[in-house]
N, C-alpha and C positions, 0 to 999 in steps of 0.2 A: 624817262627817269622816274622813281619810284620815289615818294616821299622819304625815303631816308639816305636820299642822295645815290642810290643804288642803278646804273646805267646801265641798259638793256641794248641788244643788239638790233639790228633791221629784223623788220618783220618782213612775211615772205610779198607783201603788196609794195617795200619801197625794194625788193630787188628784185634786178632784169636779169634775162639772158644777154648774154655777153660781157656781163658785169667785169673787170677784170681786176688779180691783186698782185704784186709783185713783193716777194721778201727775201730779206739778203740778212742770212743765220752764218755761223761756223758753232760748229762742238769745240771744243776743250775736252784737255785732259781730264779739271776735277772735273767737268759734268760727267766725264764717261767712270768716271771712281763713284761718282756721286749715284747714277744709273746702277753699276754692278752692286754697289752695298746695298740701295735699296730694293731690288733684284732677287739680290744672293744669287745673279746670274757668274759663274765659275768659266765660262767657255774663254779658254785661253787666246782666240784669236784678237779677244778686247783688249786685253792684259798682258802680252807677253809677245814680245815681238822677234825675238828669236825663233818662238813657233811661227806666229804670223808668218815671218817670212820664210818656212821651209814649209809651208802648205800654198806658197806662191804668192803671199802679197807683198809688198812694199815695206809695210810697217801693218803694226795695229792697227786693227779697223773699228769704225763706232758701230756697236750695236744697230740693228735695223731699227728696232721699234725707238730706240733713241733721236733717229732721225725723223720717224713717224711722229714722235711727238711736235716736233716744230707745226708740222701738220694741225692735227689738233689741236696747238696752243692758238695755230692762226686762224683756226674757227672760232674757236672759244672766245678771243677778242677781238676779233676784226671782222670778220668774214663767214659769217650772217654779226656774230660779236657775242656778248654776253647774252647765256640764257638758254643759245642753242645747242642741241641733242643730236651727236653724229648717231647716225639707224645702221649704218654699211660703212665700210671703207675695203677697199679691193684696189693692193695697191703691188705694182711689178718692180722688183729692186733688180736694175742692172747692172750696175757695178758697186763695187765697195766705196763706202765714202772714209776716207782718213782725218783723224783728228786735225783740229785745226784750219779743214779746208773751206773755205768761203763758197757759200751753194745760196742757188738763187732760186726761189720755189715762184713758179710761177700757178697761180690759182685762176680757173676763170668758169664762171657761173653756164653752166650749158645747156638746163633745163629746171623751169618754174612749173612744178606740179602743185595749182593755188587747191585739188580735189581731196590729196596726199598732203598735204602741207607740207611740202619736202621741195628742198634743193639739191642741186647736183652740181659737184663740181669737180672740173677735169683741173690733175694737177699736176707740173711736172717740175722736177729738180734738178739744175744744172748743177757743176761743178768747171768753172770754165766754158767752155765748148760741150764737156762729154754731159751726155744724160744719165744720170744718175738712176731715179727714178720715175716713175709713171704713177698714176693712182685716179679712182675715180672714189669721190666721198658723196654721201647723202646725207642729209644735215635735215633736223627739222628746226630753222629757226621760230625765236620766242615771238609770243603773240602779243598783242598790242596790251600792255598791261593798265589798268584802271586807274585814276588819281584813287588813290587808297581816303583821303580825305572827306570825300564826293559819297563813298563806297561805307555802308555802315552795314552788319550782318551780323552784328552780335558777338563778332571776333576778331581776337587781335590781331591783325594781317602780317606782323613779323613771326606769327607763331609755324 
């Protein structure tokens, strides 16, 4: 934690291989309104379910990358946490995920490259039973940050 109360994530020496993280998300409607307005994404299979379902889905589906974000939010705070820089993400969407549906993203640490300062990790997405999606992320988490106090350099360390 950083003198101004500011929390940092694992650094790449407190995480292992096989490290594992479980998270249980659903989208919503206004996130997926909230998503297209900030967007300006128009693709009617989000928004309009009459086409949805004559191009064969169910209902309206959530954007991909809106699903992808769950992803990134759960690196960004948990998983290395605050601080860390995804490098790659390569991720395979299998089926459509529909509003509202309870997905369980399972994350698990698969290699500690301490040369690269990069982690990997294998991620996958239920919805139920069905696999949603797949994805492998590389993340460089944050390095072991300095008591700013201890630390005098002639400059303001919130600058």
């Amino acid at each position: 934690m950083s003198s101004d109360g500011q929390r940092f994530g694992k650094t790449i020496d407190e995480i292992g291989e096989g490290e594992t993280l479980t998270v249980n998300e659903s989208i919503d409607h206004q996130q997926v309104l909230l998503y297209l307005g900030m967007t300006d994404d128009q693709n009617p299979l989000y928004s309009n379910k009459r086409y949805a379902q004559q191009q064969g889905y169910q209902a309206k589906i959530v954007p991909g990358m809106l699903v992808t974000s769950i992803i990134t939010t759960t690196v960004s705070k948990i998983l290395p946490g605050p601080g860390s820089q995804i490098v790659n993400l390569a991720i395979n969407y299998l089926k459509p995920v529909y509003q509202d549906e309870n997905l369980t993203f399972s994350l698990t640490v698969i290699k500690v490259d301490k040369m690269k300062e990069v982690v990997t990790l294998s991620v996958t997405a239920n919805e139920q039973a069905n696999r949603i999606l797949d994805a492998i992320v590389m993340v460089k988490p944050p390095h072991q940050v300095l008591n700013e106090s201890k630390v005098s350099i002639g400059v303001n360390a919130n600058e």
